[in-house]
C-alpha positions in Angstrom: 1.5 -3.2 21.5 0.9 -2.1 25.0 -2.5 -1.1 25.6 -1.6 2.1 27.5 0.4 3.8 24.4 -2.4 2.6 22.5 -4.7 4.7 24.7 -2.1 7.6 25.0 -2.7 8.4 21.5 -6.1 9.1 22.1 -5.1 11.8 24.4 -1.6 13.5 23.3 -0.4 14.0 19.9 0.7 10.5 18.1 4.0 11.8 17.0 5.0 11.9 20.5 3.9 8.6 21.1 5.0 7.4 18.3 8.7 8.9 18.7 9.6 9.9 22.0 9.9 8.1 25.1 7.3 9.9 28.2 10.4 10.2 30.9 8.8 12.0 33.7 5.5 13.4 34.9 4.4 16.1 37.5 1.5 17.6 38.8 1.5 20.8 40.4 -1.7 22.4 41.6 -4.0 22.3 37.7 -0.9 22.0 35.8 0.1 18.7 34.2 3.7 18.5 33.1 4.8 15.8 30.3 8.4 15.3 29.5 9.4 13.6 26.8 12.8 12.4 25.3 13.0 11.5 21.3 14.1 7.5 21.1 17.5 6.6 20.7 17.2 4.2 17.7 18.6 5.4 14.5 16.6 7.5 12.1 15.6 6.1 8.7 16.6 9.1 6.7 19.9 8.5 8.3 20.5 4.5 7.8 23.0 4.4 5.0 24.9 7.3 7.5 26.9 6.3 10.0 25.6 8.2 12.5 26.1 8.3 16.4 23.3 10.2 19.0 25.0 13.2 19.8 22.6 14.4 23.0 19.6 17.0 22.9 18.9 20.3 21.5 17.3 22.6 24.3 14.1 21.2 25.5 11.0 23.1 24.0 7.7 23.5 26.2 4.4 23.5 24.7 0.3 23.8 25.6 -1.5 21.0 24.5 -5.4 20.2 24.7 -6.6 20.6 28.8 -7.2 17.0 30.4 -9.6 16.8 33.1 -9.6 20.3 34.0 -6.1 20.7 33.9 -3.5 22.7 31.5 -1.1 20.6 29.6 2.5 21.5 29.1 4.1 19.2 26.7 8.1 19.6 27.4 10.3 18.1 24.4 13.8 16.8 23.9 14.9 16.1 20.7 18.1 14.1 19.7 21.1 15.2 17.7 23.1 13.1 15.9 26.7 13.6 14.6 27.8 11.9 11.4 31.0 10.1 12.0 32.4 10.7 8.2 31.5 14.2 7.3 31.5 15.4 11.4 28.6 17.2 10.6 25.4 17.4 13.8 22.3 16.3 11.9 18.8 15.9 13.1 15.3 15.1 11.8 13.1 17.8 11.2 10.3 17.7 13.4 6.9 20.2 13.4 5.8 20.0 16.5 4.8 23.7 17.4 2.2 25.7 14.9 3.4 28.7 13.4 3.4 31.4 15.9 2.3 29.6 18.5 4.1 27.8 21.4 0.9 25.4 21.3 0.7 21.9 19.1 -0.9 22.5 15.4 -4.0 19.9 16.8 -4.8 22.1 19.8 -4.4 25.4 17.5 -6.2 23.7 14.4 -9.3 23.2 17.5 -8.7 26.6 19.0 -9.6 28.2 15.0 -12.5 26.4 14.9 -13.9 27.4 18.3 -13.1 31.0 17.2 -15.2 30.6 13.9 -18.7 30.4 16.3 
């Protein structure tokens, strides 16, 4: 494995990592932008489908842990994907965002804890 995905899940959530492809980056004044794109290969829950990638669903933005000094916006794409027999747009189901919040369930998990002191 390359060692910078190896040290990227040290620093962003390993689901993305894990599952999307980082396509573009910017920096604008002390905001970090991330974009990432969910990978084109074929689900597991879907392998005995015969299923084709149907494009994106609306691209989601959220706030993720600050990185030296700078807020993190994490922007998403996830894929849908259209099952040839039944025509029917399918997708996995993904829990990226913690309930309530537009920010990931790591940084709002951290953000309780700080609030308990």
């Amino acid at each position: 494995m390359d060692s910078y995905i190896d040290l990227l899940k040290f620093v962003l959530p390993e689901i993305l990592v894990t599952h999307f492809d980082l396509v573009d980056n910017t920096v604008k004044d002390k905001v970090l932008h991330l974009y990432f794109e969910e990978k084109k290969g074929v689900p597991k829950e879907f392998s005995s489908q015969m299923i084709i990638s149907h494009g994106f669903h609306k691209e989601i933005t959220v706030q993720d842990f600050p990185l030296r000094g700078k807020t993190v916006y994490l922007h998403v794409k996830r894929r849908r994907w259209l099952d040839k027999a039944t025509k029917e747009v399918v997708q996995r189901d993904w829990n990226l965002v913690a309930q309530g919040t537009r920010m990931t369930i790591e940084f709002a998990a951290f953000l309780k804890v700080l609030g308990q002191y």
